[in-house]
C-alpha positions in Angstrom: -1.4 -17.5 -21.9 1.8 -19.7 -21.6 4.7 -19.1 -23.5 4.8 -22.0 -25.6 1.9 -20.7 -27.1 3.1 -17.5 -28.3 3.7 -16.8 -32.0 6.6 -16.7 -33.2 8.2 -12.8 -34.1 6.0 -11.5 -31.7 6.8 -9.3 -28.7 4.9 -10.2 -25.6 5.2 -9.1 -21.9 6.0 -11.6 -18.9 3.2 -11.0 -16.7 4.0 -13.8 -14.1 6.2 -17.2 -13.4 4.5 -19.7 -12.0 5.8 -23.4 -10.5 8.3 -24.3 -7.1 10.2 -21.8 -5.5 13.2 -23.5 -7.5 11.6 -23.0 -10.8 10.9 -19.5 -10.7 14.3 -18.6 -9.3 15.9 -20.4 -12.2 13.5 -18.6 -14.3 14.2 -15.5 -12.9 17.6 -16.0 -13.0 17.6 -16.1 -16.8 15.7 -13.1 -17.1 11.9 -14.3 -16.6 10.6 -11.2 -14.4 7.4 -9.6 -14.5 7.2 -6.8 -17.0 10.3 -8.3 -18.9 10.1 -8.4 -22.6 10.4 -11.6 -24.3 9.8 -12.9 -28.4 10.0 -16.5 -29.4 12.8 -16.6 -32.3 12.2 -20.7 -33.1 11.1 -24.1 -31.9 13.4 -27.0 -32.2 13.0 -30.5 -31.4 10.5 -29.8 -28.5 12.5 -26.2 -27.3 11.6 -22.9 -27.6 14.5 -20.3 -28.5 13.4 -17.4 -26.3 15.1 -13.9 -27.1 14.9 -11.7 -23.7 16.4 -9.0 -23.1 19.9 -8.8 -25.1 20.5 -12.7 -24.7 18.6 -16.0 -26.8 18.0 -18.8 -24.3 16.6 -22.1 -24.9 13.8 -23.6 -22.7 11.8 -26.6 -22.7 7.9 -26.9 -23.5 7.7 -27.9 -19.9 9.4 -24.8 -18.8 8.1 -22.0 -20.6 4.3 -23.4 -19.4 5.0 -21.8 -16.3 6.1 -18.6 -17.9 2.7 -16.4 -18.4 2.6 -14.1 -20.9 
């Protein structure tokens, strides 16, 4: 399932990033690997706050559709 869709509070497994070569680096250069743990900590105004690893990034709705969880 996509990100986005995850509850919130809730530890979940990256199981694959999906999109353009550019995409997937970007998201892989925040931490978005395969077998990474991630947990979303809130949604505001159409973001997801993302806690992975020992950092909280925001990403759009767009972005973390590509992130599969």
């Amino acid at each position: 399932m996509p990100l986005y869709m995850a509850q919130i509070g809730k530890e979940y497994l990256v199981k694959k990033v999906c999109g353009l070569e550019e995409t997937k680096h970007h998201l892989k250069n925040l931490g978005f690997i395969p077998g990474a743990q991630v947990s979303i900590v809130s949604v505001m105004c159409g973001n997801i706050i993302v806690q992975i690893k020992d950092a909280r990034v925001a990403v759009s709705k767009e972005l973390a559709s590509k992130i599969i969880i």
